[in-house]
C-alpha positions in Angstrom: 140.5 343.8 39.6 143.1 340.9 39.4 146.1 340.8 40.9 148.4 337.8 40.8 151.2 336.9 44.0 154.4 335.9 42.7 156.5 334.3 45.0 160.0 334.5 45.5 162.5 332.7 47.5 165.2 334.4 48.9 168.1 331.8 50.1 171.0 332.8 52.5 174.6 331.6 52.1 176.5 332.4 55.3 180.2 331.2 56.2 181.2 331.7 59.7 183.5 329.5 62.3 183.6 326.7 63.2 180.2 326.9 62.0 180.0 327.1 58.1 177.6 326.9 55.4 177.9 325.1 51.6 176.6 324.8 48.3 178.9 322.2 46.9 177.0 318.3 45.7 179.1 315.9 47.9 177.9 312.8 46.5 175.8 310.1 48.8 175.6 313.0 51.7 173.3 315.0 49.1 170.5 317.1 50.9 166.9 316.0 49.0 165.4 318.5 47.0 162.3 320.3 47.8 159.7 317.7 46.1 156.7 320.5 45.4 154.5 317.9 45.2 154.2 314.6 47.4 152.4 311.3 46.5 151.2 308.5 48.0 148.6 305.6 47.9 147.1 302.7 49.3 144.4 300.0 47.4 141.9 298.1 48.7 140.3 295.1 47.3 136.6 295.6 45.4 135.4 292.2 44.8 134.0 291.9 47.9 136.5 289.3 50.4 137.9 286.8 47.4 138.4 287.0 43.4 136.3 284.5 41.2 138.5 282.0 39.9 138.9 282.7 36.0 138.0 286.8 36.7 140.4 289.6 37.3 140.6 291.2 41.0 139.7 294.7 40.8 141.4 297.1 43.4 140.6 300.2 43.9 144.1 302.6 44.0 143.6 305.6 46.5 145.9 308.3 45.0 146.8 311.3 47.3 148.8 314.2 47.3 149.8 317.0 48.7 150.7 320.7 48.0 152.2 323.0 50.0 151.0 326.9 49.5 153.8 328.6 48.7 154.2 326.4 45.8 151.0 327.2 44.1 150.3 330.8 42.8 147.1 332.6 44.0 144.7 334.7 42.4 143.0 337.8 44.3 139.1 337.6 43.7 137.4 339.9 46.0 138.4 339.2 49.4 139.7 335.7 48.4 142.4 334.5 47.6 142.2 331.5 44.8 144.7 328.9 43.1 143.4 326.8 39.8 145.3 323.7 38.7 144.3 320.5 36.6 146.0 317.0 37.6 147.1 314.6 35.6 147.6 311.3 36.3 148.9 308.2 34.2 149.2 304.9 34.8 151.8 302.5 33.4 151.9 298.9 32.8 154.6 296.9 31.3 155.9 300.7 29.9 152.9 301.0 28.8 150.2 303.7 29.4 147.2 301.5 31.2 144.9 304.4 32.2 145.1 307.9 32.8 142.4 310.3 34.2 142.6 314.3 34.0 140.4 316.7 36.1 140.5 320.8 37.2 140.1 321.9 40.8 140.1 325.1 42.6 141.5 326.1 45.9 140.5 328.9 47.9 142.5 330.6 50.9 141.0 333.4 53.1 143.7 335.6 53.3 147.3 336.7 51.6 149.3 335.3 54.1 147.8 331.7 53.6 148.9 331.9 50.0 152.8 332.4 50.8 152.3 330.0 53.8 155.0 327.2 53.6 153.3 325.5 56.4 149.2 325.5 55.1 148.7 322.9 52.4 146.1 321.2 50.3 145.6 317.1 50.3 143.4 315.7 48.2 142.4 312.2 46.5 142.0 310.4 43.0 140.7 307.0 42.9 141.0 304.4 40.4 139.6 300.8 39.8 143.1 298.9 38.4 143.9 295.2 38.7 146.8 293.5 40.6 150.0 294.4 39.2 152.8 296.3 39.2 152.3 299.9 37.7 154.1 303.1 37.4 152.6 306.4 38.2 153.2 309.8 36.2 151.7 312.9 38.5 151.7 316.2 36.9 149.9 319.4 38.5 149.5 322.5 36.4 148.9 325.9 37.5 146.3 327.7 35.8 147.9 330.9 37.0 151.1 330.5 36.1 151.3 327.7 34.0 154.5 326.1 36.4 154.2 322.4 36.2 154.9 319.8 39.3 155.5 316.4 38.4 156.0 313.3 40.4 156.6 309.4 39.8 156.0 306.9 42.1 156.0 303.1 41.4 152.5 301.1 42.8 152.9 297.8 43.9 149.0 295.8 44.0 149.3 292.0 45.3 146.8 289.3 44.2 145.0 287.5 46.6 146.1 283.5 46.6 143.3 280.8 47.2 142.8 281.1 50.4 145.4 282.9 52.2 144.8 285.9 54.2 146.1 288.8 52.9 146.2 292.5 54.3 145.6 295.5 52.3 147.8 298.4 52.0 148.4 300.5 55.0 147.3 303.9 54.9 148.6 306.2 57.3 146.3 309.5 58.3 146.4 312.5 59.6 142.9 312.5 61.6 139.8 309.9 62.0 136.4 311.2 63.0 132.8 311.1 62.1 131.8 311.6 58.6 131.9 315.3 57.9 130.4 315.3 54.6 133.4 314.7 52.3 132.7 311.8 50.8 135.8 311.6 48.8 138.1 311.0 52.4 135.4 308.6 53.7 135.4 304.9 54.8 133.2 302.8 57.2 131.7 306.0 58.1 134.8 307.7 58.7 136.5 310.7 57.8 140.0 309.9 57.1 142.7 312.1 56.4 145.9 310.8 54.9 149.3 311.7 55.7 150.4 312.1 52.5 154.4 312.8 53.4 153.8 310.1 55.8 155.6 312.8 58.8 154.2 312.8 62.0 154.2 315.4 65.4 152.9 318.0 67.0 150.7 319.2 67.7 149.4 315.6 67.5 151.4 313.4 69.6 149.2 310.5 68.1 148.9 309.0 64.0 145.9 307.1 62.8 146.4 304.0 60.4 143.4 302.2 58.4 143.6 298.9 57.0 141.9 295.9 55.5 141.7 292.3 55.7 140.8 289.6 53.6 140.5 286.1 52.5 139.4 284.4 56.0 136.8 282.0 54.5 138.7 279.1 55.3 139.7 280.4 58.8 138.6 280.9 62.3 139.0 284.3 63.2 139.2 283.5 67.4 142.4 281.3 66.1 144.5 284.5 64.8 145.7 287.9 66.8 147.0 290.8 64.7 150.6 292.3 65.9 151.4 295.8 65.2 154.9 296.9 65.7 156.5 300.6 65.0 160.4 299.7 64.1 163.2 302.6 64.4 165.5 301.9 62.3 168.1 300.2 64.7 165.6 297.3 64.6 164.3 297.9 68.1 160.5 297.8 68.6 159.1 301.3 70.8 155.3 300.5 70.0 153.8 297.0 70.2 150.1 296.2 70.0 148.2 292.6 69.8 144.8 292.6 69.4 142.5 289.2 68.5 141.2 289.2 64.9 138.0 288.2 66.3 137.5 291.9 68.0 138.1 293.8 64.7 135.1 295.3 62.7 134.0 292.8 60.0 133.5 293.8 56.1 131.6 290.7 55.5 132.4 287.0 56.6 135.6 286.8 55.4 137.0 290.3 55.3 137.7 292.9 58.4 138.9 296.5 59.1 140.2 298.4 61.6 141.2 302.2 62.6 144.0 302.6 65.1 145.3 305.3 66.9 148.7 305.1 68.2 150.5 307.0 70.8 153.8 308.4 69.7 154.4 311.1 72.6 156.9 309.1 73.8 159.2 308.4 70.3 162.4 309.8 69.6 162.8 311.7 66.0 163.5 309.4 63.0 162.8 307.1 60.6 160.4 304.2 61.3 158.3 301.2 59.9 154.5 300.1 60.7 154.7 296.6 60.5 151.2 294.5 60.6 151.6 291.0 61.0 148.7 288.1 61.4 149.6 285.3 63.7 148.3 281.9 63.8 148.0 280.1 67.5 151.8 278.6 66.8 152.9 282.1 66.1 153.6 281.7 62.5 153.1 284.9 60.2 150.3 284.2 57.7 150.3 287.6 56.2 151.8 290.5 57.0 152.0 294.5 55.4 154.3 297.3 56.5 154.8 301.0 55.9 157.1 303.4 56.6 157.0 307.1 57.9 158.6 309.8 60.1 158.2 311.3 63.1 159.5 314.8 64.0 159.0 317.2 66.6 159.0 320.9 66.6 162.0 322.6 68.5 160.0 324.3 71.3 158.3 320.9 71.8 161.1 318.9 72.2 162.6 321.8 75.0 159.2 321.6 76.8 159.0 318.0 77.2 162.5 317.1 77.3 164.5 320.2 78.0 167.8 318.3 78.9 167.9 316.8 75.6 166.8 320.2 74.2 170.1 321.6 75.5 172.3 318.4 75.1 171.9 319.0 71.4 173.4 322.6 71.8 176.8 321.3 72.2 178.3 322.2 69.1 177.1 325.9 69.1 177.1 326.6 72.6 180.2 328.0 75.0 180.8 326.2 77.8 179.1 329.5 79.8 176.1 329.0 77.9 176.1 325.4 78.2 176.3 326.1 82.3 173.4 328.7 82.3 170.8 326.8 80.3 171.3 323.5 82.2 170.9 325.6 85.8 167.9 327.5 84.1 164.7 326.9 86.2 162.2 325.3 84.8 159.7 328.0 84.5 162.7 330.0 82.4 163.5 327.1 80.3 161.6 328.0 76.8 162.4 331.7 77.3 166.3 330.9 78.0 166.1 328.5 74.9 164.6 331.4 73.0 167.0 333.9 74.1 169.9 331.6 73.3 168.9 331.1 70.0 168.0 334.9 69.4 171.6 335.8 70.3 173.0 334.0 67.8 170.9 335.2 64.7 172.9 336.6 62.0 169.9 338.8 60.9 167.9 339.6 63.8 165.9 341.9 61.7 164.2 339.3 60.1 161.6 336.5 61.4 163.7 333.9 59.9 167.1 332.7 62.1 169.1 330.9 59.6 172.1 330.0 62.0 169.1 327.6 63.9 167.4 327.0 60.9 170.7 324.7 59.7 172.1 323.6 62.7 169.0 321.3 63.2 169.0 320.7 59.9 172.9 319.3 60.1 171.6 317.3 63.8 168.8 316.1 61.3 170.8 314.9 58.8 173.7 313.3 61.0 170.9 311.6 63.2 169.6 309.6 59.8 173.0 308.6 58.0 175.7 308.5 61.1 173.9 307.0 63.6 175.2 303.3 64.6 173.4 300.8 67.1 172.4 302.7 70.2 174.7 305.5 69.5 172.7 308.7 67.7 174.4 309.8 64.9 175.0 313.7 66.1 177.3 311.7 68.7 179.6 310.2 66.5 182.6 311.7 64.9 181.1 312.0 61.2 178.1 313.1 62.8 180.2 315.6 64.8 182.1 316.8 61.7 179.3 317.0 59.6 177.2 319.2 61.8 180.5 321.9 62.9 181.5 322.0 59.0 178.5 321.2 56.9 178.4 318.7 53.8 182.3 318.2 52.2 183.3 319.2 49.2 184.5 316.1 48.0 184.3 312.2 49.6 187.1 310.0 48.7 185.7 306.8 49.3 187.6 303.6 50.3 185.7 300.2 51.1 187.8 297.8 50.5 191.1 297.9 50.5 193.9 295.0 51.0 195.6 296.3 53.4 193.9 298.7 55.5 190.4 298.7 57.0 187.6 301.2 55.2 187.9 304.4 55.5 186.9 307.7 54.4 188.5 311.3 53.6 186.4 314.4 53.5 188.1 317.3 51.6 186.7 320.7 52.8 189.0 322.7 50.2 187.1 326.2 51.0 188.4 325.7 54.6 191.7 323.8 53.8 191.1 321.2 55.7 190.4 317.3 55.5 189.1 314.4 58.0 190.0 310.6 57.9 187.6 308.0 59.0 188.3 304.6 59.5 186.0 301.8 60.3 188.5 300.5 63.0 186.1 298.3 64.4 184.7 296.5 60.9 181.0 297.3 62.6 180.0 300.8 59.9 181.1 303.2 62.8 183.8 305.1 61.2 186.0 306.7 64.0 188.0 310.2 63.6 192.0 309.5 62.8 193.2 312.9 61.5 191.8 315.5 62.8 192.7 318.9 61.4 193.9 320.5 64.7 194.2 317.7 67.0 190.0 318.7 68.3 187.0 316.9 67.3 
């Protein structure tokens, strides 16, 4: 007998103060929505370390993806559980269809609650042989089982190698790197590699691999270059830097190298950041350099085990005073379960696993952290930051960048609560400063 699992999402809409929820688009402060489907992809060069003048470069194009459970629809056979999907994937050039490739796969789960897991996830990988150019990629994923489509587009950037200049290939960030477990499809040099398709990063890995190429060094000493690799947050400040001599790395062929590296990220903040890969000559001049960018986020009960004053610091706009006092005295042995507890008191439906007052209050630090934040100040610190988290996205933003005669400033209208806030840029450096608040508090 066949039975098929529907799934279906069940969203709550509370409205509480001075902590309030909303529905409303509010222009540029838009939450993203749930993709269904990621992408990514990385290329690496075929024709062995150099193109022959007059012939085209092949590259082969790594396509991967990602699909999250809950998004695909399972079918009970026996005591599994099984999804069936085709992909399709097209490739434009100039707006016009270069190549396309189509195949059917099958994914198998062991039990039910796999199937409506919004944490387990497949990744898999389509290759294609393409020349240097700039494409555009068309993704669609078909359920079998209930014929809902996901579709993607992604735009693919290849470079052409130049005479002799050294040239990097794409960077391709990855989950795990070991010995070759028998899947050819994820392997390289031997290697197993998993990519990190949504590019995110944490625990329970407080490490990310990367993989990359090199080529074009038949006119160059390798013991002459080192290779830089830098993590950037997005203040510009480097928190990882690495220099390694090119003549260490793991040669392709004369010309051409490789390398796998792990990097250590227990020690990184949340946020945004970019790999950067850079090849120095002896004078320090970059001859070729790559980048890539990526995420790293930790889980909640991470963050209060390994740095439990920050852990409570972020609390400041949902907890009392009292509570404030209690959790910063807690021992450190009580920590977690005082965190726990905290958080369990303020559930506006205990009665179920989910606590949706939590679940958007990091959200809202989340989002203020990525668009407020200013220099060295994080953004759940500043006054729009502040705002954003207590009230939630604004109903309407009434923009002003450049006026004659004042500085730039901002009004956010929250008409469900009658109230409004005025920003102003006072200091002309992008930190816009609270001048009317609604009761005289921030």
């Amino acid at each position: 007998m066949r039975t098929t699992i529907k799934f279906i999402v069940l969203s709550y809409f509370l409205c509480f103060i001075p902590f309030s929820f909303s529905q409303t688009d509010f222009g540029y402060l838009e939450e993203p929505e749930d993709k269904g489907v990621f992408l990514d992809y990385t290329c690496f060069f075929e024709n062995g370390s150099t193109g022959i003048e007059g012939q085209e470069e092949n590259w082969r194009l790594e396509i991967y993806y990602k699909v999250f459970n809950h998004n695909l629809t399972f079918i009970k056979e026996q005591d599994k559980f099984k999804a069936s999907y085709e992909v399709e994937i097209v490739l434009f050039s100039k707006n016009k269809q270069f190549t396309a490739s189509s195949y059917e796969e099958e994914y198998v789960v062991e039990s039910y609650a796999e199937t409506q897991s919004s944490s387990n996830f497949l990744i898999n990988q389509v290759n294609l042989s393409v020349p240097a150019g700039e494409y555009k990629l068309s993704f669609k994923l078909i359920d079998h089982n209930s014929e809902q489509v996901l579709k993607s587009e992604q735009p693919i950037s290849i470079i052409s190698l130049k005479g002799n200049e050294p040239a990097f290939s794409s960077i391709e960030l990855a989950r795990s790197v070991k010995e070759n477990q028998d899947s050819p499809k994820f392997t390289k040099r031997g290697k197993e590699i998993i990519p990190s398709v949504s590019g995110i990063f944490g625990d329970p890995e407080d490490f990310l691999w990367i993989y990359f190429e090199m080529y074009n060094f038949k006119a160059l000493r390798a013991e002459d270059y080192s290779l830089v690799c830098e993590l950037e947050a997005g203040n510009k400040s480097i928190v990882f830097k690495d220099t390694t001599s090119i003549s260490l790395l793991p040669v392709i062929d004369q010309t051409s190298f490789y390398d796998f590296k792990k990097i250590s990220i227990n020690e990184i903040k949340d946020g945004a950041y970019t790999l950067h890969l850079k090849l120095l000559n002896k004078e320090g001049k970059v001859r070729a350099k790559a980048q890539k960018e990526l995420n790293i986020e930790w889980s909640l009960l991470y963050q209060v085990k390994n740095n439990y004053p920050q852990a409570v610091e972020l609390l400041r706009y949902v907890a009392s005073d009292k509570e404030l006092k209690e959790l910063k005295e807690a021992k450190e042995e009580d920590r977690t379960k005082k965190w726990i507890d905290f958080w369990k008191s303020k559930d506006p439906t205990p009665d179920t696993p989910e606590n949706e007052l939590m679940e958007e209050y990091y959200k809202r630090v989340k989002y203020a952290n990525e668009h407020f934040g200013i220099y060295n100040k994080e953004g759940y610190k500043t006054d729009m930051g502040v705002v954003y988290i207590k009230f939630g996205p604004p109903d309407e933003v009434d923009r002003h960048p450049f006026e004659l005669n004042s500085r730039p400033y901002l009004v956010w209208y929250y008409y469900r609560l009658h109230r409004k806030f005025l920003f102003v840029d006072v200091t002309g450096y992008g930190e816009y400063e609270l001048q009317y608040p609604y009761n005289g508090k921030r």
